[in-house]
C-alpha positions in Angstrom: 130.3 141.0 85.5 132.9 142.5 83.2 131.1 145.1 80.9 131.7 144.4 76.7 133.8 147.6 75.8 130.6 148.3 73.3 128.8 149.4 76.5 131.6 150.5 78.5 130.6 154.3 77.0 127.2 154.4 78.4 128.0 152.4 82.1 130.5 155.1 82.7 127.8 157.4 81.9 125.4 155.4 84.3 127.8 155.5 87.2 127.2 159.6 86.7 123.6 159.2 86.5 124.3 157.1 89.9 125.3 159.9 91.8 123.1 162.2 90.7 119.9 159.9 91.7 121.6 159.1 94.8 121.8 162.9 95.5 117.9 163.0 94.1 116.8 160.6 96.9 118.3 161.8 99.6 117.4 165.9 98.9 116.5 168.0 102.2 115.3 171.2 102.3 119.2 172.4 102.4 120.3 170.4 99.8 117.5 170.5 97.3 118.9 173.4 95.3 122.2 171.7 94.6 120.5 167.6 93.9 118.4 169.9 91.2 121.1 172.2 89.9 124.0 168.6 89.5 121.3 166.7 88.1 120.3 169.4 85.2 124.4 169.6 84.8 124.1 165.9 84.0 121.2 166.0 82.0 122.4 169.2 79.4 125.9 167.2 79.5 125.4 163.8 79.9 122.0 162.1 79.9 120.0 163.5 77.0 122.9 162.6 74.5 123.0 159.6 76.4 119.4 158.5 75.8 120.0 159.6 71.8 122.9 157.4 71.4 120.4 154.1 73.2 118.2 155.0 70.9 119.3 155.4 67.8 122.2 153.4 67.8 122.1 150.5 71.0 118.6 149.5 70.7 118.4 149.4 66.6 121.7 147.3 66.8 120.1 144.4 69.5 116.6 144.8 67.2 118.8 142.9 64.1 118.7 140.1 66.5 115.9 140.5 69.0 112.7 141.4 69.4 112.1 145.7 69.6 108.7 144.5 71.5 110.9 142.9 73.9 109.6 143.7 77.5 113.0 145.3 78.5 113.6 147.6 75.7 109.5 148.9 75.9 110.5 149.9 79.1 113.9 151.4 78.5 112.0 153.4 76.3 109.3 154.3 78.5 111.0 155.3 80.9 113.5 157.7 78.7 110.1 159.1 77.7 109.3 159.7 82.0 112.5 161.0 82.4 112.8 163.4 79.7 109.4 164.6 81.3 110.5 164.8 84.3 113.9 166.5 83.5 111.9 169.4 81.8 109.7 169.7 84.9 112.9 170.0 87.2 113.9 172.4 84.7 110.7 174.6 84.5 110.2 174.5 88.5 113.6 177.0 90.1 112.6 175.2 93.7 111.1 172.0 92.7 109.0 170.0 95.7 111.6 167.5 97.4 109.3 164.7 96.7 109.5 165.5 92.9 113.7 165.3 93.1 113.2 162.1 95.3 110.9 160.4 92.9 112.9 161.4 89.7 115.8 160.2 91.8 114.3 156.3 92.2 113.2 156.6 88.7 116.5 157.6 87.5 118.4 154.8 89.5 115.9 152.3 88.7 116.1 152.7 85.1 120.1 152.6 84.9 120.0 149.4 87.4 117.4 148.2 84.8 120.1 148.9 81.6 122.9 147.7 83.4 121.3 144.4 84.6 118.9 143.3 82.6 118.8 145.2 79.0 122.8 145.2 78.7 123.4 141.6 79.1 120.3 141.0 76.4 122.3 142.7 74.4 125.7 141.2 74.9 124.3 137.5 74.4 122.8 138.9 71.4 125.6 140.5 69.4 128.3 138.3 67.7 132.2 140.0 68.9 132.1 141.8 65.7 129.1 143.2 65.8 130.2 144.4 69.3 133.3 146.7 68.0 131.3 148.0 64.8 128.5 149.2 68.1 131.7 150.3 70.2 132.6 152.1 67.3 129.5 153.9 66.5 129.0 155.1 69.8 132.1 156.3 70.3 132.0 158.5 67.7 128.4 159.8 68.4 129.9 159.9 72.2 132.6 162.4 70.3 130.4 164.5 68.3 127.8 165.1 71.1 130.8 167.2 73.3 
C-alpha cells in the first residue's frame, strides 16, 4: 500500500528503525557491540525526534477525528514509553546482555510493523486530503528543526 506523503517522513524513518531491530535480533557475542553502538546512532539521530514528532504532532492530528483512547494509539504510546526505557538501559549498560539487544530488537520491530500497518492507515482514513498536507507540512518542518 502506497504510503500518504503526510507519513512518508516517519516510514522512511521506520525502514531505519528496521535495520537496526533486525541487527538487534540477530546480535552474537561478536556482533553485539556494533547492534548496540548503530542502534544508539539511530536513537540520538533518528528515533527520539521521531517519537516527539508522533507525539506531538501525528497522534493530536488523528485525535480531532478519532478516539486518543483508541486501542492502537494506547499502545503506540506504551510502547514509545518501553522503548525509551529500554534505549536508556542500552545506553547505561557499555556491553549489554544479548538477550536485552534481542528483546529491544522484537520490540522495536513490532512496534514500527504496528505504526505502519495498523495505526497509519487509521490515520489515513481519518484525515480529509487537506488535513493530510497541513500534517505533511508540520512534520516536515519539525523533521527540519530536529537536524
Amino acid at each position: 500500500m502506497k504510503r500518504s506523503d503526510a507519513l512518508a517522513q516517519l516510514s522512511r524513518d521506520h525502514h531505519q528503525g528496521l535495520v537496526v531491530a533486525q541487527r538487534l535480533r540477530r546480535a552474537e557475542e561478536s556482533t553485539a557491540g556494533p547492534a548496540r553502538n548503530a542502534f544508539l546512532a539511530f536513537w540520538i539521530e533518528d528515533g527520539s525526534r521521531h517519537f516527539r514528532i508522533e507525539e506531538e504532532i501525528l497522534l493530536p492530528a488523528f485525535a480531532r477525528h478519532g478516539s486518543p483512547q483508541d486501542e492502537a494509539v494506547i499502545r503506540v504510546l506504551t510502547e514509545h514509553v518501553d522503548l525509551r526505557r529500554r534505549a536508556a538501559d542500552i545506553a547505561a549498560e557499555p556491553e549489554p546482555p544479548i538477550g536485552l539487544l534481542r528483546e529491544l530488537g522484537e520490540r522495536l520491530h513490532g512496534h514500527i510493523r504496528h505504526e505502519e500497518r495498523t495505526l497509519f492507515p487509521l490515520i489515513e482514513a481519518a484525515l480529509s486530503d487537506d488535513e493530510l498536507v497541513e500534517l505533511a507540512t508540520a512534520m516536515a518542518q519539525a523533521h527540519s528543526r530536529g537536524r
